[in-house]
N, C-alpha and C positions, 0 to 999 in steps of 0.2 A: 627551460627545462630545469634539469638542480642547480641547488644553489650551493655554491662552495663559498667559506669563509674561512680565513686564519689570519692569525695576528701573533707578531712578535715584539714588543715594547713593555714600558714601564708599568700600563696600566689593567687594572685588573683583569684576567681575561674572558670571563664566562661572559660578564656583560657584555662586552663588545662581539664575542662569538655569537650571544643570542640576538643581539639588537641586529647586527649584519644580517642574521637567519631571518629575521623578522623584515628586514628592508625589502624580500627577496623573497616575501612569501608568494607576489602578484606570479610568479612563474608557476607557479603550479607544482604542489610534491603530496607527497603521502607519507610520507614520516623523517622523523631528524633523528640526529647527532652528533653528539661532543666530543673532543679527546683533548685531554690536559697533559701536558708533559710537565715532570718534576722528577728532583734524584731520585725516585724511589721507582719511577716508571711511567707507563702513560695509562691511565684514566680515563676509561670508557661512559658515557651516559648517552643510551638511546632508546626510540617509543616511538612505534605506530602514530598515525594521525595528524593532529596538528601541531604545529610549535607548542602553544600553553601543554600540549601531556608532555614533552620532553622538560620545560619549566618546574613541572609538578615532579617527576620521577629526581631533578636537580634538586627541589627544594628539600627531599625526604632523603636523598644521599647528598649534600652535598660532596662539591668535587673543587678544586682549586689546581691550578700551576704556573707555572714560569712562561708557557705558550704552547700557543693551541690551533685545532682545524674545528671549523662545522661543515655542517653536510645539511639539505633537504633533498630529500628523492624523491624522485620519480620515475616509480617500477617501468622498467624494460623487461630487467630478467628476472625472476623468482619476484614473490608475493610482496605486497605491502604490509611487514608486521616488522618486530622491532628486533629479530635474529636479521633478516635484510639488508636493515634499515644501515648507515657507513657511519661512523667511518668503519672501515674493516680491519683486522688483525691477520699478522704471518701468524704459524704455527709457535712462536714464543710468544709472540705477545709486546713484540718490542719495535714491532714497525706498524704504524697505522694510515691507511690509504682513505682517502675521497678519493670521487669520481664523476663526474659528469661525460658520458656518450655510452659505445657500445667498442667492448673486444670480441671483434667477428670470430675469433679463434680460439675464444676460452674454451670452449670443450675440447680443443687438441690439446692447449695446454696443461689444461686441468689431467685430464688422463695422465699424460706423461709425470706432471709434478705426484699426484697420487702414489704412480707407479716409483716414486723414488721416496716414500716414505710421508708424502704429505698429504695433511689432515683438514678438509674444507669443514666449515659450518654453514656454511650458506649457501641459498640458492641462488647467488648473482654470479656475473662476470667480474666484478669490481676484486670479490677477493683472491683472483688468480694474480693481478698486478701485487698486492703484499707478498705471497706465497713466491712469485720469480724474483723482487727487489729482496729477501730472505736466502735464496740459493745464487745470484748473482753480486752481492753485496763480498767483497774482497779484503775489506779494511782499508779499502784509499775512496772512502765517503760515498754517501747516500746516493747523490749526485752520479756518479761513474757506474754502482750499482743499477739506476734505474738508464743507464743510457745502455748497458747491456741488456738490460728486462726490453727494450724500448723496440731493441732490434730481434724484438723474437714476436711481437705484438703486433697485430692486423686489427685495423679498425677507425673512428672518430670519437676523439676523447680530450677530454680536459682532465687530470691527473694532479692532487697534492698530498705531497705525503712527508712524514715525520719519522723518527728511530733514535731512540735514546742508547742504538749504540755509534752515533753522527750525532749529539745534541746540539742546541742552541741554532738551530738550523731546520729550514723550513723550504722543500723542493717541490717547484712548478713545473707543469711540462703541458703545453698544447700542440694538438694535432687536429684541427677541425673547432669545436667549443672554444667557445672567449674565454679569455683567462686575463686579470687587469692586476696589476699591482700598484700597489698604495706606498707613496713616500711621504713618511710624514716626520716630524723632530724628533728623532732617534725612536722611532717605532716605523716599522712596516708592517704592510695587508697585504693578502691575495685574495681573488674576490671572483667570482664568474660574472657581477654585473655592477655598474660603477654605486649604484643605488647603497650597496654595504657597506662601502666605504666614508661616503660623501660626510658623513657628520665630523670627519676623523681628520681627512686632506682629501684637498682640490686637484693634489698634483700626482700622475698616475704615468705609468707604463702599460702598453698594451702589448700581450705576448704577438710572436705572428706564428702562422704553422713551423712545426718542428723547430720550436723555440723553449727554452730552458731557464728558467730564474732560479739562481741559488739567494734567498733570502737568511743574513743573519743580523745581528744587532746593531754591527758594525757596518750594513750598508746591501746592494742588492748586486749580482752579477750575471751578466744575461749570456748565454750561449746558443748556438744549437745544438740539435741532437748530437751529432759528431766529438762536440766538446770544444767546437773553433768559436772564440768572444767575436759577441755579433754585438755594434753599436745601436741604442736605443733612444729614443728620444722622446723627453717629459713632456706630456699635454696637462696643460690647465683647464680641467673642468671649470662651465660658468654657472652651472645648474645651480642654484638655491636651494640648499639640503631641504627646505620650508616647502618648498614649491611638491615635494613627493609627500605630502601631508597631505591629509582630506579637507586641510582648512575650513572644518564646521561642518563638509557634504556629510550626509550618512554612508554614502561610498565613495572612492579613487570614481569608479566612473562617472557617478553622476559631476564630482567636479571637475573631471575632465571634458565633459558635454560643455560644462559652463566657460571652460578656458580656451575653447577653438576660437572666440571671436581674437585674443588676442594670439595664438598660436598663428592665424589665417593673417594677423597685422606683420609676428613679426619673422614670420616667413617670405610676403611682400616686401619685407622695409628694407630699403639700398640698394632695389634689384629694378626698378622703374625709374622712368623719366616720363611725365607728363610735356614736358619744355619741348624736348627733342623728340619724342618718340621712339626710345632704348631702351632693350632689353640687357641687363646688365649681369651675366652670372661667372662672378670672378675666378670657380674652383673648376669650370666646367673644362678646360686645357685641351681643347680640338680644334682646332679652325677653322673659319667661315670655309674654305677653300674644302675642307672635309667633308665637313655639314653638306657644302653643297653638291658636292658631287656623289652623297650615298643616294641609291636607289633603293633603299630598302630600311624599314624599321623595324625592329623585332624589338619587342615590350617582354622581358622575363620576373614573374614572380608568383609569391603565395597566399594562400589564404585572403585577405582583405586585401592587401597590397594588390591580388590578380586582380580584383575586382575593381579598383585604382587605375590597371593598367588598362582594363578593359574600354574608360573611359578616356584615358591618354588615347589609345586609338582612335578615336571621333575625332579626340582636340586636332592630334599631328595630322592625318591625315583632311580635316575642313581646313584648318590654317598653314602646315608647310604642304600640301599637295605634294606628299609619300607616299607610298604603299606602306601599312603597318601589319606585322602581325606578332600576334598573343599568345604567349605560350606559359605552363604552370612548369616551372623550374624543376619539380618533381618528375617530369615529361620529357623535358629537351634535354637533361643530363643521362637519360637512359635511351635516348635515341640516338642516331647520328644524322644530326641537324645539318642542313644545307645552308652551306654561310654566302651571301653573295659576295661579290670582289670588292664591291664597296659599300660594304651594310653596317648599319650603327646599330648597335645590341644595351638597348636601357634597363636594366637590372633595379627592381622595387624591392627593398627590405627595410623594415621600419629600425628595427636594430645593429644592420647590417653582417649580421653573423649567422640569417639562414642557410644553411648546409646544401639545401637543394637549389636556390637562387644564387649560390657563392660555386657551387659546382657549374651550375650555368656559365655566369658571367667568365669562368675560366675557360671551358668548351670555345666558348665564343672568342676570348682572345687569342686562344688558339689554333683557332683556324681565321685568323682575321681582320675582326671586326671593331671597330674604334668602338670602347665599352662607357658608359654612364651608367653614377650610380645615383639613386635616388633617395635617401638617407637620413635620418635624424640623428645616429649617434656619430659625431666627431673621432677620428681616429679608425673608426671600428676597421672590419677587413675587408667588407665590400670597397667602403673608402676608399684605402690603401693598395689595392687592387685593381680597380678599374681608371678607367684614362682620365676620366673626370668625373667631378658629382655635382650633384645639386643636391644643396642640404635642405632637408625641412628644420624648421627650429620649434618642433611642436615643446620642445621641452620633456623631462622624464613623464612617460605613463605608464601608470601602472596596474589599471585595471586591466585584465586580460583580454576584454573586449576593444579590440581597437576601436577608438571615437576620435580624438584629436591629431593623432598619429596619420588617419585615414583623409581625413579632411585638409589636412597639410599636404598630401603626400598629392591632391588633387589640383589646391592651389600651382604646388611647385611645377605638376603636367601642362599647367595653363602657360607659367612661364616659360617654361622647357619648349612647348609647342609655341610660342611666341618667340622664341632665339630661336628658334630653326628657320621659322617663316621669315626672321630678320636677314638670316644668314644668307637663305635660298630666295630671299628675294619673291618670295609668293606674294605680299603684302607688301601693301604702300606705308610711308612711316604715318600717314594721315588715319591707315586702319588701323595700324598698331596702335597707335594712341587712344583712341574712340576702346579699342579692347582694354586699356591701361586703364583706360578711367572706370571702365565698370568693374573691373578688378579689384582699382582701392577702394570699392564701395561693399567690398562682401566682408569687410569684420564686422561692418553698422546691420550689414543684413544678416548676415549670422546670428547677431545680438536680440534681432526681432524673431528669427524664428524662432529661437528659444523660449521666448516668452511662451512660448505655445505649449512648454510645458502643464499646466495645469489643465488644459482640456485633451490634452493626451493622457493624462493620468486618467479621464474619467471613461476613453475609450477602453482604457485597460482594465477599469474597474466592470466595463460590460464583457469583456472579450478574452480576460486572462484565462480562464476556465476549458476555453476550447480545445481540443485536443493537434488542429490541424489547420493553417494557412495558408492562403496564395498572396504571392507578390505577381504583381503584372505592371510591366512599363514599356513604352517602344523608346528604339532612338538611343541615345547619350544619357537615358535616364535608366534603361535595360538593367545594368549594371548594379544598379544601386535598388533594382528590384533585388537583384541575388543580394546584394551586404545586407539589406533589412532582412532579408529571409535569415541567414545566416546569424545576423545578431540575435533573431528571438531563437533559433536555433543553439546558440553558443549559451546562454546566459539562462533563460526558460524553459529546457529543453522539451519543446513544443515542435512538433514537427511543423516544418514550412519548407517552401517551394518557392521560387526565385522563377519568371517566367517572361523572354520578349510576347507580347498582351497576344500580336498577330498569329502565336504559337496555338493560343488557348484551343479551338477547335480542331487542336490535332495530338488531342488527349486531357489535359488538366482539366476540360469541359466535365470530363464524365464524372471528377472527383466533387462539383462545386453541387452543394445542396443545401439546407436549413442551418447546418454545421459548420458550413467553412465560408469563415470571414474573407473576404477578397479587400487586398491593398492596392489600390488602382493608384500610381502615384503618375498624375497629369495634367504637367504645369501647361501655362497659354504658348504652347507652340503649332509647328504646323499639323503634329501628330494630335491633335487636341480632339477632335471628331471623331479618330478614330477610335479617341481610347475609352470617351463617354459610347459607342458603340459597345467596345468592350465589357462594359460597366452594367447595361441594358444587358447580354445577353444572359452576364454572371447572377444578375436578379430574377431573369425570366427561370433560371433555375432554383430561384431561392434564396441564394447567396445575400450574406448582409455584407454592402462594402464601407469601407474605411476609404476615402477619398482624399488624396492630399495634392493638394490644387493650387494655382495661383490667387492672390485674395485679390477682390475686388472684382473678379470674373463672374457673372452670375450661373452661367452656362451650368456649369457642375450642378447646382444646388436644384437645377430646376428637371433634373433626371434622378436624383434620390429621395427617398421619403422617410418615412419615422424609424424605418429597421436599419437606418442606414445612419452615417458619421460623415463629417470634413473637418478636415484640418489645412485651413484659409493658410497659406505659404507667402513671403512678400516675396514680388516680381524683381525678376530679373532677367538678363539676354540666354538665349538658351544654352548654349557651350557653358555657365555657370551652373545651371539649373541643378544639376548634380548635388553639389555641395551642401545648397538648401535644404531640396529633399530629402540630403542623410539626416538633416538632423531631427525631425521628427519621428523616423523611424528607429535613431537609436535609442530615445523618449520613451518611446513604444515598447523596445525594448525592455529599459531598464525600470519601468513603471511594471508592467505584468511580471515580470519574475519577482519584484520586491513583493507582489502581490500575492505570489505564487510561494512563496517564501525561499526561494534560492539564494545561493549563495552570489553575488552580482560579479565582486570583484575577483572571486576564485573560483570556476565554473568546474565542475567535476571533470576528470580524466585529462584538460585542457593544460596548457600552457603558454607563457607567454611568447616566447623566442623559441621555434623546433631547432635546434643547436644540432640536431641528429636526425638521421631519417627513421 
């Protein structure tokens, strides 16, 4: 969601305000800005749209100070224009607030501050937090001020703010939204995602809820709300500030298509034995004795991540002989879910800071349930929360389409269903192994479907144009019908449709005709006949399909003809089959929108992390 950055240190600030804003534009906003603090006061610069017009409005005033906040947004409350757009102002003009989430209760607030003489200019929520830390502020610091503002506020939010009447001092506060601080030789950050920092220092603080940073020159002090010092502890980022560069791609996502063979290597690496036949995941902290005695899986997540879990269910339940079920984190934190006595609750968030799968995994500890988290960022609060994880080490992504993020998050379900089947004993170590070995064969395979690049460009060059798609797959492949649908959805915004194939004659039939391309993705499994069936009927209506098949299979090629495409996939056992398949379909993707001329890595309305509901 927004992106908040500030810095207090030696070095100039606007640069490092905008380059941080710039790290952090993959999140998605609709307008920036500035605030400079200097004796003379704090320094406002902000602009509708992209970073470069808040650059341009900087170049024509410039602005300078001693330290400073940025801001990207992303409308909630009132419009995207640049009265909006944060940081925001109290009614003097001497305290200025960022904001990342929502205050449920600014329009109580607001009324009441109104009725006591105060003056809004804007249509958000963000500027009621300035307007309370202005009538709550006492003279004993910013800091005390915003812990009484803190206790009159309902809501999820990430919060940093400044006042040159507390200078040289820069206050954080989370409740929900990430919030990360940056220690670096005698300068510090605060940052909403580690990406704005990374060029600056490796070594960081992660707020946790109803957690408090007083940052000044002289060093950082962490609190909670209340005001009682809560002890913190520094993580070393290993991410390669280089690695979040497009290294040559024309987009973040297309080189992140290209980086899953090694994302898929070193998510596997340290976690297998060929020798012995061991499943090895050292953060996962549950015991066989737990593992073995749940009767129940429950898989919670969002967006791509569900679609991940979707496929975890096939794994756990073919190889640990479970009951699984799927639920969208946005679902089970607003129901009242049934927790079994002995149920394991897997929690998928690629950043670990989704609100509605971090609301889940809480639900579920609470009434119960030994929690896993499934995860790529180190530290985050799913992490730190749940009983144990299994990290993916996809490394930073930043295009908003997840690709290597998703494809990791798949591998990691392989293994995850592999330590349960070790623990629960479903599996002899003779199958475990036999599944190992075709495991550490999917970065070399991943490597080859990629190649497939350049005749999936040429499908897009026939097919970008269309207004409407079907995805159809059966089985363990189902799943990854919805992510293709969804990716050309997210990125081209082309309508598409996500479909189990067996569904088709129980409505999407009626939609297939001369117009609408059909993605039959159907590698050599047992489902194979049926879905060339599927494929025959989608034609007898018209339909031109897109075909993405096992290569070396003849079968496919000898049921389409000249209106029709394949995209030849290299073999593998079917519980993998998944992994393969995505990557042609995100190809698919990101070739017809570049065609289509969209935006690839900043998809309109979208963002990367939903930090808030």
């Amino acid at each position: 969601m927004c992106g908040i950055i500030g810095y207090i240190g030696s070095k100039p600030v606007v640069p490092v305000l905008i380059e941080g804003l710039r790290k952090m534009e993959y999140r998605g906003y609709d307008s920036a800005g500035v605030a400079l603090v200097s004796p003379e006061g704090i320094a406002l610069r902000r602009s509708a749209g992209k970073l470069i017009n808040l650059e341009n409005v900087i170049r024509n005033e410039p602005v300078e100070g001693l330290y400073g906040l940025g801001h990207t947004r992303w409308a909630t409350h009132g419009r995207p224009t640049e009265e909006n757009a944060h940081p925001h102002r109290d009614c003097t003009g001497r305290i200025v607030v960022v904001h990342n989430g929502i205050i449920e209760n600014y329009l109580e607030l607001k009324e009441e501050l109104q009725g006591q003489g105060h003056v809004f200019k804007t249509e958000t929520d963000t500027e009621i937090v300035a307007h309370l830390v202005e009538r709550e502020m006492q003279g004993d610091g910013l800091e005390n001020g915003m812990r009484r503002a803190l206790k009159l506020m309902r809501g999820m939010f990430a919060i940093v703010l400044v006042s040159v009447e507390d200078p040289e001092k820069i206050v954080a506060v989370r409740n929900g939204p990430p919030i990360v601080i940056g220690l670096g030789d005698d300068e510090f950050f605060v940052a909403s995602d580690i990406p704005a920092i990374l060029a600056h220092t490796r070594d960081v603080v992660f707020l946790g809820d109803e957690e408090m940073a007083v940052i000044t020159r002289s060093g950082v002090q962490f609190s909670d709300f209340t005001g009682r010092a809560v002890s913190k502890t520094t993580q070393r980022v290993l991410w390669d500030p280089i690695a979040a560069e497009k290294g040559g791609h024309k987009h973040f996502m297309l080189k992140e298509i290209y980086e899953q063979p090694t994302a898929a290597r070193d998510t596997i690496l340290g976690r297998v034995s060929l020798d012995t036949g061991k499943i090895f995941l050292a953060d996962l902290n549950i015991t066989d004795a737990d593992i073995k005695a749940a009767e129940k899986v429950t898989i919670v997540a969002c967006g791509t991540s569900w679609h991940a879990a979707l496929v975890g269910k096939y794994l756990i339940e073919a190889l640990a002989q479970v009951p699984v079920e799927v639920d969208y984190g946005s679902e089970y934190r607003y129901r009242n879910p049934i927790v079994a006595k002995r149920e394991l609750t897997i929690v998928i968030t690629q950043s670990g800071e989704t609100a509605d799968t971090l609301a889940a995994l809480r639900e579920a500890r609470r009434k119960g349930a030994k929690t896993i988290a499934i995860c790529n960022v180190v530290g985050s609060m799913a992490t730190r929360e749940a009983d144990g994880t299994v990290y993916t080490h996809a490394g930073p992504e930043i295009g908003v389409a997840s690709t290597k993020a998703f494809t990791s998050q798949l591998i990691a379900l392989q293994l995850l269903a592999l330590y349960l089947a070790q623990a629960r004993e479903a599996l002899s170590t003779d199958a475990i192994r036999r599944h190992i070995g075709e495991l550490l064969k999917m970065p070399l395979i991943i490597e080859q479907a990629i190649k497939a690049s350049a005749l999936t460009e040429k499908v897009a060059e026939r097919f970008h144009n269309r207004a409407d798609f079907l995805y159809l797959a059966r089985g363990i492949n189902y799943p990854i019908a919805l992510e293709g649908a969804l990716k050309l959805k997210e990125i081209s915004y082309i309508h598409a449709e996500g479909y189990p194939a067996g569904e088709m004659k129980h409505g999407p039939i009626a939609l297939i005709d001369e117009q609408m391309p059909v993605v039959a993705i159907a590698p050599n499994d047992h489902v194979f006949e049926k879905m060339t069936g599927n494929v025959q009927e989608a034609k007898a209506r018209g339909g031109s399909v897109i075909a993405i098949t096992s290569e070396g299979d003849p079968r496919m090629a000898g049921v389409l003809d000249a209106n029709d495409m394949m995209l030849p996939m290299p073999e593998t056992t079917p519980l993998l089959t998944p992994i393969v398949m995505t990557i042609p379909l995100q190809l698919l993707a990101y070739h017809i929108a570049v065609r289509r001329g969209c935006d690839v890595d900043q998809p309109r309305n979208l963002a990367k992390s939903v930090t808030v509901e």
